[in-house]
DRENDO-1510 file (C-alpha; in Angstrom, 1 decimal, always signed):
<recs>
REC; n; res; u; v; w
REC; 1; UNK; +72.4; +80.5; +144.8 .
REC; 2; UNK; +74.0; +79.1; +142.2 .
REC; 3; UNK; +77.1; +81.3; +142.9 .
REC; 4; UNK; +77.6; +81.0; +146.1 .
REC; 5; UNK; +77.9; +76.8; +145.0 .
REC; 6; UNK; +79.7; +77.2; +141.7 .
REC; 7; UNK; +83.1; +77.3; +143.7 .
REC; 8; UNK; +82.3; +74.1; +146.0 .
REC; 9; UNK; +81.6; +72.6; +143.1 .
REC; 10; UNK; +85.1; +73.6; +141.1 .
REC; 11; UNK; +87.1; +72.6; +143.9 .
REC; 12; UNK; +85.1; +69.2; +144.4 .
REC; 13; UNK; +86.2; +68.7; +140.9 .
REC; 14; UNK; +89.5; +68.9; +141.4 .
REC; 15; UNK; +89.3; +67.2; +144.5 .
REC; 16; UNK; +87.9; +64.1; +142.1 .
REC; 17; UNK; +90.0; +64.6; +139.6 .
REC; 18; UNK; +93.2; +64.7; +141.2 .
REC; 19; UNK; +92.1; +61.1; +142.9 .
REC; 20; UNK; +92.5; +59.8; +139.1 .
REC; 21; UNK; +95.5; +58.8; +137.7 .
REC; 22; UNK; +96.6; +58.4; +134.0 .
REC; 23; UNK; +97.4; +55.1; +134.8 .
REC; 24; UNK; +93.5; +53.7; +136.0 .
REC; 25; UNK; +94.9; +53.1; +139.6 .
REC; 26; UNK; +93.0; +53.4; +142.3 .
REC; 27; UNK; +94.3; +53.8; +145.9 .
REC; 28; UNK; +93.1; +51.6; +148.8 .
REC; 29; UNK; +90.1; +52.7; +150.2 .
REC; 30; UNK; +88.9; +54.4; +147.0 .
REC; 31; UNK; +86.4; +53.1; +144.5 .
REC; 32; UNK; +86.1; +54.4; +140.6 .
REC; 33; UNK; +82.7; +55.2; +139.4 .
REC; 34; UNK; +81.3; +56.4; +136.2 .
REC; 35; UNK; +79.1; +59.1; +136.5 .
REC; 36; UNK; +76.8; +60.9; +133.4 .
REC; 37; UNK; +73.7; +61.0; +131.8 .
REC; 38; UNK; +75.1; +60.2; +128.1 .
REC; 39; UNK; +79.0; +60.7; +128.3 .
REC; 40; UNK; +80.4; +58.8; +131.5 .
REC; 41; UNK; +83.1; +60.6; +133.4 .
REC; 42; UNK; +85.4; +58.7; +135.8 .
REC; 43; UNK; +86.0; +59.8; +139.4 .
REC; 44; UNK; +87.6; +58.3; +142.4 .
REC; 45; UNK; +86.0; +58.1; +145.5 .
REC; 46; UNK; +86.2; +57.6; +149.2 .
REC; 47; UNK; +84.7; +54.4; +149.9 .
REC; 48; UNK; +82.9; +56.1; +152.5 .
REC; 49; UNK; +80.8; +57.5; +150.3 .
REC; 50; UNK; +78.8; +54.7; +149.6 .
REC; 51; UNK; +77.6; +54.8; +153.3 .
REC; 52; UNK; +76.2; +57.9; +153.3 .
REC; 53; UNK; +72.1; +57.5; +152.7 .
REC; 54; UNK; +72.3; +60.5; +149.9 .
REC; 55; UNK; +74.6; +58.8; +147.8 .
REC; 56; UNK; +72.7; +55.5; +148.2 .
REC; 57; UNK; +70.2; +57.5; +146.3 .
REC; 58; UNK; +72.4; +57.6; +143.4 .
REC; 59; UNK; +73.1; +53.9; +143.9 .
REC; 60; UNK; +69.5; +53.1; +143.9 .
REC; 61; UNK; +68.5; +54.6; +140.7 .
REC; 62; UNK; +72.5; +52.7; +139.5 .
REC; 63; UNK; +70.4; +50.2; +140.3 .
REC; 64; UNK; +67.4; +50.4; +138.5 .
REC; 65; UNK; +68.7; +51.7; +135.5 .
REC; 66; UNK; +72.0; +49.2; +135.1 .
REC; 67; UNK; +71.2; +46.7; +137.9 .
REC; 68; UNK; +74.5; +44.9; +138.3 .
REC; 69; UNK; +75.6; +44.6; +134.6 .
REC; 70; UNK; +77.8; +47.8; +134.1 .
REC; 71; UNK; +78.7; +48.5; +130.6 .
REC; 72; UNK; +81.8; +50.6; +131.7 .
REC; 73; UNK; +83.4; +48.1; +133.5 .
REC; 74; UNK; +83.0; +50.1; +137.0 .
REC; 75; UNK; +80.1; +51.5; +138.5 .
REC; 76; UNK; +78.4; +54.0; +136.6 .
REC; 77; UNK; +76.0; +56.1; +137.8 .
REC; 78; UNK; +73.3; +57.8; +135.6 .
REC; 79; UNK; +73.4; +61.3; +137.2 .
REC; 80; UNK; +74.2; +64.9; +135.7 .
REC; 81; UNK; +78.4; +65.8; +136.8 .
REC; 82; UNK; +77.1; +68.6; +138.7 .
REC; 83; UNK; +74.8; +67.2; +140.5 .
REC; 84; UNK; +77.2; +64.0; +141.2 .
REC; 85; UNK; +79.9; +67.0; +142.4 .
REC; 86; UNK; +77.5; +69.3; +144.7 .
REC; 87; UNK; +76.9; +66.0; +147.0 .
REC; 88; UNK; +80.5; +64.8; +146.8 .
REC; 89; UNK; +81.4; +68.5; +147.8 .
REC; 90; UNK; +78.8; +67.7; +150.6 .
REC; 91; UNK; +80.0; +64.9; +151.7 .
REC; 92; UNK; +83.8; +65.7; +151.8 .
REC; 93; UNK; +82.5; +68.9; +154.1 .
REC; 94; UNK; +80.5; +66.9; +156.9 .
</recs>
């Protein structure tokens, strides 16, 4: 299983990645958010995203563990990367 998802997860990625600029800019429609258990990693996102109920999840337990005082400056959310990019991967495929 976990080969069959490795590459939807690579190319989610660099999907992610390639939505970040050196610069910090973020496009319109887009939302930065910092995702990781210990080291945060920042990703831009569709702000669709944040409609869909299985990434409210994510924002839910944002919530409990940060409420609304995030010490990155952005949204952080206190999920493992690959876990954050299988359901971005998902998402960008429904």
């Amino acid at each position: 299983m976990l080969a069959i998802r490795l590459p939807r997860i690579l190319q989610a990625k660099q999907n992610l990645l390639r939505g970040s600029s050196l610069a910090r800019d973020v496009r319109k429609g887009y939302i930065a958010v910092y995702v990781g258990e210990e080291e945060k990693k920042r990703f831009v996102i569709p702000l669709s995203y944040l409609s869909q109920p299985s990434f409210q999840e994510l924002l839910s337990k944002a919530e409990e563990e940060f409420g609304f005082d995030h010490p990155m400056g952005g949204l952080t959310i206190p999920c493992r990367e690959d876990i954050f990019l299988d359901l971005t991967s998902r998402l960008d495929a429904s």
